[in-house]
LOVO-945966 format. One record per residue (C-alpha): x, y, z. Coordinates in steps of 0.5 Angstrom, whole numbers, padded with zeros to 4 digits, always signed. Layout:
N
XYZ
...
//
This chain:
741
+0460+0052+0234
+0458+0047+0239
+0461+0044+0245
+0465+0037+0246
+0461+0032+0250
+0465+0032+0257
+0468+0026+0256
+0472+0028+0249
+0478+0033+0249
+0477+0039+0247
+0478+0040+0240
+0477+0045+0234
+0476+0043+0228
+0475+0047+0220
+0473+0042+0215
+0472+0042+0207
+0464+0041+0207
+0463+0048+0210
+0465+0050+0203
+0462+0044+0198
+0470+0043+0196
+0469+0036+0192
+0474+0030+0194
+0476+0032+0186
+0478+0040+0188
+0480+0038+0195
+0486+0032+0191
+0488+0038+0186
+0489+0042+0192
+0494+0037+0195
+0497+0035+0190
+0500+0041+0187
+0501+0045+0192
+0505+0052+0191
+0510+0059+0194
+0503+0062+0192
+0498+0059+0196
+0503+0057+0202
+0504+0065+0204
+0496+0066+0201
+0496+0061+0208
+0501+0064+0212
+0498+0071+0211
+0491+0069+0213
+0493+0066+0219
+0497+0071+0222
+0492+0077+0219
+0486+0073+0223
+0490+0071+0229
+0492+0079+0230
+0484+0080+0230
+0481+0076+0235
+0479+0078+0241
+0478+0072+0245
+0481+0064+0245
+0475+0060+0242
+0473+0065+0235
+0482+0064+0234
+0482+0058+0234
+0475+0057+0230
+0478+0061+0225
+0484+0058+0223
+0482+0052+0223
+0478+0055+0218
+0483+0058+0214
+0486+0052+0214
+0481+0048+0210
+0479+0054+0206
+0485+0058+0204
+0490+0051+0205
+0485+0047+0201
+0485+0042+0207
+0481+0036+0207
+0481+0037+0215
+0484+0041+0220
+0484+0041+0228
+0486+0043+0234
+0486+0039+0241
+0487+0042+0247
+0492+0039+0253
+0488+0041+0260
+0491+0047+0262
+0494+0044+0269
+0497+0039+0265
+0500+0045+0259
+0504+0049+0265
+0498+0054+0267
+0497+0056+0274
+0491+0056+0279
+0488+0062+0277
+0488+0059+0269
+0484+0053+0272
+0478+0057+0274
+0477+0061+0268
+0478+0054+0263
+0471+0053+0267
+0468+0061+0266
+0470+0060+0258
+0471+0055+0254
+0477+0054+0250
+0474+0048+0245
+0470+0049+0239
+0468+0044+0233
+0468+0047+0227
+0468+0042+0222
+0467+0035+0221
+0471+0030+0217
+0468+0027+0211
+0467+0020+0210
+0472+0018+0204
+0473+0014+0199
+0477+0007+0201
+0481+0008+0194
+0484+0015+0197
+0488+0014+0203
+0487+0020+0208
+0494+0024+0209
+0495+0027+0216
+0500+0031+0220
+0499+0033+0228
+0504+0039+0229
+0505+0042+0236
+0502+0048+0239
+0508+0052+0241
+0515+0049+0242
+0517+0043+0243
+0518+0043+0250
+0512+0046+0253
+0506+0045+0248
+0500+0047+0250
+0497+0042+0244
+0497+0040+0238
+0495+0042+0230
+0492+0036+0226
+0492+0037+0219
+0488+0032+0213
+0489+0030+0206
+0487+0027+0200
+0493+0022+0197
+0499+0026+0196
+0504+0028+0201
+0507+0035+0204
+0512+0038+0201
+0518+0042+0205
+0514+0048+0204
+0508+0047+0206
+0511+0043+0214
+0515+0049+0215
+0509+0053+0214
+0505+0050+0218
+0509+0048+0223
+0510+0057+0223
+0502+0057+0224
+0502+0052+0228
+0508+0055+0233
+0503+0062+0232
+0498+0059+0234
+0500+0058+0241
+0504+0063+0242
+0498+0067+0241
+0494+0062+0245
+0498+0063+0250
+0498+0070+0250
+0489+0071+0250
+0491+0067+0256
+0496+0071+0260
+0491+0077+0258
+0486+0074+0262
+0489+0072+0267
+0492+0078+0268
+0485+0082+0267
+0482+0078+0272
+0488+0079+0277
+0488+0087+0276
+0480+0087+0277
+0481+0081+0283
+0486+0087+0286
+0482+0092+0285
+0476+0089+0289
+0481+0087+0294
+0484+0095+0294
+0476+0097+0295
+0475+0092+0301
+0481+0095+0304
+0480+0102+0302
+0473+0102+0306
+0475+0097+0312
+0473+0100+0319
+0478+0097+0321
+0485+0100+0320
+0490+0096+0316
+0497+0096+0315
+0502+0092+0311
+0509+0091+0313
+0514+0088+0310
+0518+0081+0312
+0524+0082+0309
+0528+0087+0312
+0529+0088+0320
+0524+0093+0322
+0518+0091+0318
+0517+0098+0316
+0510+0100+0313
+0509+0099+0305
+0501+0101+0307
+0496+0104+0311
+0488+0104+0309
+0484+0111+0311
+0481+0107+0317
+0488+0105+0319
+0489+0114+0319
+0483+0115+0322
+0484+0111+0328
+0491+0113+0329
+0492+0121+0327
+0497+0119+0322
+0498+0121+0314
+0500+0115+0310
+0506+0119+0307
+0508+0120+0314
+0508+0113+0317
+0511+0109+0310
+0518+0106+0311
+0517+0107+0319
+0517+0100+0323
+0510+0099+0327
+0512+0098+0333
+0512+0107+0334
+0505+0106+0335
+0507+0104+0343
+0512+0109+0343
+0515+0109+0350
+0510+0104+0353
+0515+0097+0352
+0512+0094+0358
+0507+0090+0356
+0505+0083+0356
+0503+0083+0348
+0508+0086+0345
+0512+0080+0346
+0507+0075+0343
+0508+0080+0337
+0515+0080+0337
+0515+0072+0337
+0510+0072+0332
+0514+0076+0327
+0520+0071+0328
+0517+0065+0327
+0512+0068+0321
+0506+0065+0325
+0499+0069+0326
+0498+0072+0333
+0494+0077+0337
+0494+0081+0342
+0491+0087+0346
+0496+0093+0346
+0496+0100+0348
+0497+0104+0343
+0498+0112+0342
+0495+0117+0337
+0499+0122+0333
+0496+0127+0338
+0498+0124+0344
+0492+0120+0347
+0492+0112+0349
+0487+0108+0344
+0487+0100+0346
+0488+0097+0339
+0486+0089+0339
+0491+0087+0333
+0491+0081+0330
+0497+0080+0324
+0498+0074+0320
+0503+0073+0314
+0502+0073+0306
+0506+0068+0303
+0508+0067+0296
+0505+0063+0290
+0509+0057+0293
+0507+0058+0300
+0514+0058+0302
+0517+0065+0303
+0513+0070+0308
+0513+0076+0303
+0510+0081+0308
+0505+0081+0314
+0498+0084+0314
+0496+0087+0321
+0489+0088+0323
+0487+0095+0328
+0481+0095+0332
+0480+0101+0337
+0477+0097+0343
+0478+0102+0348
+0470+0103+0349
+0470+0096+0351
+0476+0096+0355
+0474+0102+0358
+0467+0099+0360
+0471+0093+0362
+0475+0097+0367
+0469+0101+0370
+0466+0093+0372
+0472+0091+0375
+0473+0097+0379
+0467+0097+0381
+0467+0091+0383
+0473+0092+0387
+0472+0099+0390
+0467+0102+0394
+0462+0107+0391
+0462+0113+0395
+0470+0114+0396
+0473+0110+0391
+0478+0106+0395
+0479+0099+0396
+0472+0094+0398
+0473+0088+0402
+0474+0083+0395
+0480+0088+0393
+0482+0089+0401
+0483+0081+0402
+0488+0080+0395
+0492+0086+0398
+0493+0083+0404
+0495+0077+0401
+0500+0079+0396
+0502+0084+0403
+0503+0077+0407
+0506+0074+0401
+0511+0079+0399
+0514+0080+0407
+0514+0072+0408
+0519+0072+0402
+0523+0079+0403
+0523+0076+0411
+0520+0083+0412
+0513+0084+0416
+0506+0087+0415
+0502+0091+0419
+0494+0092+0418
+0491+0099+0421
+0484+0098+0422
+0480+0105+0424
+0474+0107+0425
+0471+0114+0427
+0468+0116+0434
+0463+0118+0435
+0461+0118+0428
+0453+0116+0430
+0453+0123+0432
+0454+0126+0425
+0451+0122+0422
+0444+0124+0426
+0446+0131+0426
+0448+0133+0419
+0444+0128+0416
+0446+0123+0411
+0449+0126+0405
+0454+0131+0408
+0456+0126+0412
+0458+0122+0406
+0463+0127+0404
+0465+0128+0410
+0467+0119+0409
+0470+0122+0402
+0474+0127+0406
+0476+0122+0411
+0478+0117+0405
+0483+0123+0402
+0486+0124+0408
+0488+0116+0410
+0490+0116+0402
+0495+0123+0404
+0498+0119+0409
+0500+0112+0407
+0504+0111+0400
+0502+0109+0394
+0504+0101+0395
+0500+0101+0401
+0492+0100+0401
+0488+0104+0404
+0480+0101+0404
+0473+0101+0407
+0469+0096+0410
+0463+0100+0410
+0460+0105+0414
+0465+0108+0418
+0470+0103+0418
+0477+0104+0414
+0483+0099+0414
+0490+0101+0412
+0495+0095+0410
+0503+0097+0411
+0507+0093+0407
+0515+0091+0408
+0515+0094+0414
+0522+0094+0418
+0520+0093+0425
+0512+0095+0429
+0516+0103+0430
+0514+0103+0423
+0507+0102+0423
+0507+0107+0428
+0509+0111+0425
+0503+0111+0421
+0499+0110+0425
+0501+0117+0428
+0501+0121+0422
+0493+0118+0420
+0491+0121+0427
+0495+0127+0427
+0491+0129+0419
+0485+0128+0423
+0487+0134+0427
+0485+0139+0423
+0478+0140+0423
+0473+0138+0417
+0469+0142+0413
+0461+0141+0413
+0456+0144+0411
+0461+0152+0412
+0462+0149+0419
+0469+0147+0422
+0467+0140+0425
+0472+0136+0429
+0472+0128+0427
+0477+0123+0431
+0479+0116+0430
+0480+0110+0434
+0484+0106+0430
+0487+0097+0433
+0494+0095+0429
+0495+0088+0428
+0502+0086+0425
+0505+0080+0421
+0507+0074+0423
+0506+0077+0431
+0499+0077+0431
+0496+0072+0426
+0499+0069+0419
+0493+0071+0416
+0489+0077+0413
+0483+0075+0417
+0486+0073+0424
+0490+0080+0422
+0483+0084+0422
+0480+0081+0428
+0486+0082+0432
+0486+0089+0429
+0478+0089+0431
+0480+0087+0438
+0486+0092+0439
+0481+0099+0436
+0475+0097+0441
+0480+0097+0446
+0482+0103+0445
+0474+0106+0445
+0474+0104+0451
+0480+0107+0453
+0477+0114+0451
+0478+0113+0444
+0482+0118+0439
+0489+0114+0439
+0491+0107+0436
+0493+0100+0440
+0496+0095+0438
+0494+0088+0439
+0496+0084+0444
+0493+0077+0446
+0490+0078+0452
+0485+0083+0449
+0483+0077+0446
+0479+0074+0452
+0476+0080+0452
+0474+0082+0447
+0467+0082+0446
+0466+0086+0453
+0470+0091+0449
+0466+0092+0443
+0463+0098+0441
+0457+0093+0441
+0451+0099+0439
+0455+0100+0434
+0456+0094+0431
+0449+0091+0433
+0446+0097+0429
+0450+0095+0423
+0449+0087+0424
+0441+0090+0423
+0443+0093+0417
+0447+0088+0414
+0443+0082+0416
+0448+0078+0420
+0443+0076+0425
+0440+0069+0424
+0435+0065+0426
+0436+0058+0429
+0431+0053+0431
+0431+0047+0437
+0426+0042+0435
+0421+0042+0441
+0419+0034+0441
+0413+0031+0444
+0415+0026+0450
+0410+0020+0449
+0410+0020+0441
+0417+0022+0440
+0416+0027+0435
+0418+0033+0432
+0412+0038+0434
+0414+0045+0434
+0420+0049+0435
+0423+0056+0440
+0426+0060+0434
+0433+0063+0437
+0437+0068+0434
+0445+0069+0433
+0449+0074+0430
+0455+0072+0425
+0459+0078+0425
+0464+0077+0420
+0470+0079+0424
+0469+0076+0431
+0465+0069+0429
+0458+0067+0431
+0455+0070+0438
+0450+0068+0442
+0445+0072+0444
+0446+0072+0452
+0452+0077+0449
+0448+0083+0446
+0441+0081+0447
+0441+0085+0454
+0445+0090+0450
+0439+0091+0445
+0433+0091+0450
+0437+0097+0454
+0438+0101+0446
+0431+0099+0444
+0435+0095+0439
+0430+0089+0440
+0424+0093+0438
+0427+0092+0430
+0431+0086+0432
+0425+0082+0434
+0421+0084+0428
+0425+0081+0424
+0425+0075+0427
+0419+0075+0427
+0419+0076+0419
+0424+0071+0418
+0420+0065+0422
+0413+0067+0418
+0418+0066+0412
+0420+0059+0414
+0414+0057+0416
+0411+0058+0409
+0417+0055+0406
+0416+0048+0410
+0408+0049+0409
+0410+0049+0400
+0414+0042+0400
+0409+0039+0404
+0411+0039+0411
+0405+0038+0416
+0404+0045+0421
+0410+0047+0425
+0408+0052+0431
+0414+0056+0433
+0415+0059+0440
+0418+0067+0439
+0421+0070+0446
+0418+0077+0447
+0423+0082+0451
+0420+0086+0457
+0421+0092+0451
+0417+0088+0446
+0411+0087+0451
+0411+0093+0453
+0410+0096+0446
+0402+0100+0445
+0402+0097+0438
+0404+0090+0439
+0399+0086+0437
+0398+0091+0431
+0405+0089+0429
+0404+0082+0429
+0398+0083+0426
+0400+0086+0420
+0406+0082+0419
+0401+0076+0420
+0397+0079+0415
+0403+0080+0409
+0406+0073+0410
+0399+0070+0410
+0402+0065+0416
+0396+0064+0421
+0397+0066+0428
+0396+0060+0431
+0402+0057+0429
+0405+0062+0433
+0407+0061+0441
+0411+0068+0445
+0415+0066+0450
+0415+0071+0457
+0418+0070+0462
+0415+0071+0470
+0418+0077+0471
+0415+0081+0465
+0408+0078+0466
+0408+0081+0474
+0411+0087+0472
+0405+0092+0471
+0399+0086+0472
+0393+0090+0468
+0396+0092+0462
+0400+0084+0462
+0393+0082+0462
+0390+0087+0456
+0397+0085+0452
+0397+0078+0454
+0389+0077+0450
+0390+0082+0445
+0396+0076+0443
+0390+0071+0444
+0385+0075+0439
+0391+0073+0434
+0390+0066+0435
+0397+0066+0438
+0398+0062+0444
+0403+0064+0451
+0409+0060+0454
+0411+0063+0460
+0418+0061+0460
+0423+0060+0466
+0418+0058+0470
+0420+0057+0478
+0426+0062+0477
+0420+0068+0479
+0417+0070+0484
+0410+0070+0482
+0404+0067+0486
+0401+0062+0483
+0394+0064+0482
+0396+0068+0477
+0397+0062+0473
+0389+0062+0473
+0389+0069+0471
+0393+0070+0466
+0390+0066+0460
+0397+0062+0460
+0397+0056+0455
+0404+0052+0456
+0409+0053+0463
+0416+0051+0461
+0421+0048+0467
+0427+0053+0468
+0433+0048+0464
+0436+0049+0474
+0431+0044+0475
+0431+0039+0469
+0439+0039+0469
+0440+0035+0476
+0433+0031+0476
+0436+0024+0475
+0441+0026+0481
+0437+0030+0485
+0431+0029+0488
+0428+0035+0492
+0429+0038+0484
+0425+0032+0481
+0419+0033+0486
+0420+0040+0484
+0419+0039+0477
+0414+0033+0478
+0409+0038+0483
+0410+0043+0478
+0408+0038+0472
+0401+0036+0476
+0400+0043+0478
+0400+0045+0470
+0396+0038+0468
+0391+0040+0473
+0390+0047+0470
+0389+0046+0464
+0396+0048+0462
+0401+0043+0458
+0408+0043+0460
+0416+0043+0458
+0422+0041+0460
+0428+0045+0458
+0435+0042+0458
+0434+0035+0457
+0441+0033+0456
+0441+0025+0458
+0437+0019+0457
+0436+0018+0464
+0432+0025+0464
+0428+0023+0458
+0426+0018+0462
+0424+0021+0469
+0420+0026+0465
+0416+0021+0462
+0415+0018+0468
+0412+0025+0471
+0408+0025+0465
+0411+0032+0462
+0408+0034+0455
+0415+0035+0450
+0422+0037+0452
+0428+0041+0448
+0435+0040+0449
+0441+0038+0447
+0439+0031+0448
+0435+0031+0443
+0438+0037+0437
+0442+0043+0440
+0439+0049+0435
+0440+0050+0429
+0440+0053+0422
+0433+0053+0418
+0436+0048+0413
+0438+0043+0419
+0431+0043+0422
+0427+0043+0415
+0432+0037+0414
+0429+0033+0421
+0422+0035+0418
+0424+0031+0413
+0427+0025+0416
+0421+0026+0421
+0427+0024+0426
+0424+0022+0432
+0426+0020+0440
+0427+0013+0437
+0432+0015+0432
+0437+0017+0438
+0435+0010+0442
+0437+0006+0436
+0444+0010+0435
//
């Protein structure tokens, strides 16, 4: 048995020569044809046909039967391709597995005198044929007989065709059917199988995974409605993305919290889909896939909760405390209500804190936080800034009485003493109130008048709450609790420094600048240094302050040396407390030496008053600067009292007119005489010369005139950021630039 090349049709065929019949036996078969052979063939065919196991042996075999038993002179059989005979897709891909052709015989060549007789029967009936007998003889015609017959072979044959076909596609079904009902059996996600047709889409089937995830039996959810999954828990935004997906019969996916049989809550990511019909018309039933993603879920929560909350008392931080002052703010503008904001902050806290040490004085903050949360609602919001700063926002307040209501029950729990470490300690709070719309329409103005109105209140002996009134605003920072804030400025690096360009008078260039430091603090804005540095210098905060100013200059000078720029010496100002340190120089060395940033680009500003106090020690600290390579500024120069032979003495490098002479110099002329004999007195000794507060052209000039060295001022650059300066270095900004602008 051969294949058909493929552009032939299929074709079976059993012929005379596989038997050696003459043409001679062949015409006297045909012509006498009998009862006897005629149901000798039908037999054979139908004995044959119940004994093939497949498609292409029957059909071999019973066009073979035809030439042997029939005594045909060819018998054929031709198939239609199945798409056109009626079969389905599934029948199309087997016809490519198992092919359905076979030629088992080749016709004779015969002789011209002895016409070929031929008869083509239908495969089947009529109106669906799935091919078509061919039957050859030799000179004589078919009897009626013999056409029944084999029109009766001919229907058999495609009927048994037809059912060997069935048969596979059937086998094929069911070992597709069993794949599928392994894959799904085996699947980690749980699967469930809902019917389309009735109202509830009640369970057809559950797989083992779908058992697992959930606590439930098959048998105990079959005929249920998927939805018992959620239970009670209606309000939840996926289910009506599900619940418009099963009405339009469209896929769809949603994450939904669902419960086990036990009770427990179990994140499901459900994807469902619809199974169609053979025509791809009718949704016959929709599929649901069960994913528990609680893991995930639950490691999602954890990031934005911590994100949004303050690790050591689990209330809410800044982020989360600004989107719940701006949803408080929303809801009372649209209810025409009001809002109010409590900002607390515990006295005295500095003293446990040092007392106790850092770990119980953290829990007292735990206590602290259950507390404030015990004394408002749970619609209200309770957070922590940091430290020992806590805010309360009060929505849908009715009048202020009601936040001092609030305000009254937070200090009344703070009455009852704290446990520490076995011992009662007593803590109170101080506490600023702020109210919407009255004292700001914004969640940061509201803070900042609420800052205002607690350091009002510290000042006033602490351990009682204010609300904020405007006239507290132009006293604000006097008020402040400044220590506090300051040192907690250290610690979150609120202080920046600034730099003021120091500009050579003659060339017009950018040769140095005075580093100047200024604190962003995050409620009150930028203050400048007049505000807090005499408060650091008596605290000793300046002693850590001025370290990193020093750090953050030697930074920046590194930074400007790495783009290219040319060396830029930067003068630092040294506090009366700062000079007076033992380990002065060492500490400048040592940062010196950790930044690799070489001290002669370093210039420290004292002022007449510092070098005169304690003159021997000045001197001994004034040349260990010196080993370091640094130079020595003496700043507001004129303003002292000091002698001018200790200008000889002291190894003093650069003198800088105090900004009370430079301010009149165009207009006054004893000034300018001052400022000019200073300025010779200085060249005669060595000693160059800057003129502080340069704010016109006209000084500008009178300064050039007197031969000054450099000058800084507004005329020039007020003081900026490091960002600002290194974009000057740059643009190499001169003296010129501001003549032509």
């Amino acid at each position: 048995m051969q294949k058909l090349d493929p552009p032939r049709q299929n074709v079976t065929k059993g012929c005379s020569a596989a038997n050696k019949y003459t043409e001679t036996s062949l015409l006297h078969h045909t012509h006498q044809p009998d009862a006897t052979r005629v149901l000798a063939l039908l037999e054979a065919c139908n004995r044959a046909r119940h004994q093939s196991g497949d498609e292409a042996t029957m059909l071999s075999e019973q066009c073979q039967i035809l030439v042997d038993t029939g005594g045909y002179r060819c018998a054929s059989i031709r198939l239609q391709p199945r798409q056109q005979a009626g079969f389905p897709d599934q029948a199309l891909q087997q016809v490519a597995i198992y092919p359905s052709c076979s030629q088992l015989a080749t016709p004779q060549k015969t002789d011209d005198s002895k016409p070929l007789k031929s008869l083509e029967i239908p495969l089947g009936n009529d109106e669906q044929s799935i091919g078509s007998l061919g039957i050859e003889t030799l000179d004589a015609n078919f009897t009626a007989d013999e056409r029944i017959a084999l029109d009766i072979i001919a229907k058999n044959i495609g009927e048994t065709l037809s059912n060997l076909r069935a048969a596979v596609t059937q086998s094929n079904l069911q070992s597709e059917l069993r794949q599928l009902s392994r894959a799904l059996e085996s699947s980690l996600n749980g699967v469930m199988i809902t019917s389309s047709t009735q109202l509830d889409h009640p369970i057809v089937y559950v797989n083992p995974a779908f058992e697992r995830i959930t606590g439930y039996a098959a048998e105990e959810v079959i005929g249920l409605s998927g939805r018992f999954l959620v239970r009670d828990d209606l309000n939840q935004r996926g289910l009506g993305t599900i619940r418009e997906a099963l009405r339009n019969q469209r896929e769809a996916h949603a994450i939904l919290r669902n419960y086990r049989k036990d009770g427990t809550l179990f994140w499901n990511e459900l994807f469902i889909a619809p199974v169609r019909d053979e025509d791809g018309s009718v949704t016959t039933h929709f599929v649901s896939i069960l994913n528990d993603v609680s893991e995930r879920i639950s490691y999602e929560q954890q990031l934005e909760f911590h994100a949004n909350h303050d690790a050591l008392t689990g209330l809410a931080n800044r982020n989360l405390l600004n989107d719940r002052i701006t949803q408080a703010l929303a809801q009372a503008r649209a209810d025409n209500l009001l809002a109010g904001v409590l900002l607390l902050d515990l006295d005295r806290f500095k003293l446990v804190n040092d007392g106790f040490g850092h770990s119980p004085a953290n829990e007292l903050l735990k206590s602290v936080a259950q507390r404030l949360m015990q004394s408002v609602r749970d619609t209200d919001t309770v957070a922590r800034l940091g430290g020992d700063e806590f805010v309360v926002v009060i929505s849908r307040l009715q009048s202020a009485d009601d936040l001092s209501l609030v305000a009254g029950k937070i200090l009344r729990s703070f009455s009852q003493p704290f446990i520490m470490e076995g011992k009662e300690i007593f803590v109170t709070a101080s506490i600023g109130a702020a109210l919407y719309p009255r004292d700001g329409d914004h969640g940061e103005i509201l803070l900042r008048n609420a800052d205002v109105a607690m350091y009002r209140v510290k000042e006033h002996g602490r351990n009682n709450y204010r609300f904020y009134t405007p006239e507290m605003t132009h006293m604000a920072i006097d008020r402040l609790d400044m220590e506090g804030n300051l040192r907690r400025a250290l610690e979150r690096d609120e202080l920046l420094v600034y730099y003021q360009p120091l500009v050579d008078i003659q060339s017009g260039h950018i040769v140095g600048a005075e580093a100047l430091v200024r604190w962003q603090h995050p409620r009150i804005g930028m203050i400048q240094p007049g505000e807090f540095i005499p408060l650091a210098e008596e605290t000793g905060l300046i002693i850590p302050l001025g370290q990193i100013v020093l750090r953050q200059v030697c930074a920046d000078i590194k930074a400007w040396q790495a783009i290219g720029l040319p060396p830029i010496k930067v003068s630092l100002n040294l506090s009366a407390r700062e000079f007076r340190q033992e380990d002065l120089s060492a500490t400048i060395s040592k940062v010196l030496d950790e930044t690799s940033v070489d001290g002669h680009l370093l210039t420290f500003e004292l002022t007449e008053s510092m070098v005169m106090h304690d003159v021997e020690n000045t001197l001994e600290t004034l040349l260990e600067l010196k080993k370091l390579g640094a130079k020595v500024s003496l700043d507001d120069f004129g303003t002292g009292y000091s002698s001018l032979s200790y200008l000889k003495r002291f190894p003093i490098d650069t003198l800088k007119i105090d900004r009370s002479f430079v301010r009149d110099i165009h207009q006054d002329s004893d000034d300018a005489a001052i400022a000019h004999a200073v300025i010779a007195m200085a060249h005669k000794l060595g000693i160059n010369v800057i003129a502080e507060g340069v704010e016109c052209k006209a000084q500008l000039d009178l300064l050039r005139e007197f031969d000054c060295n450099q000058l800084q001022g507004y005329y020039f650059s007020r003081p900026v950021p490091y960002d600002e300066f290194t974009l000057m270095l740059t643009q190499n900004r001169t003296l010129a630039d501001l003549s032509e602008t």
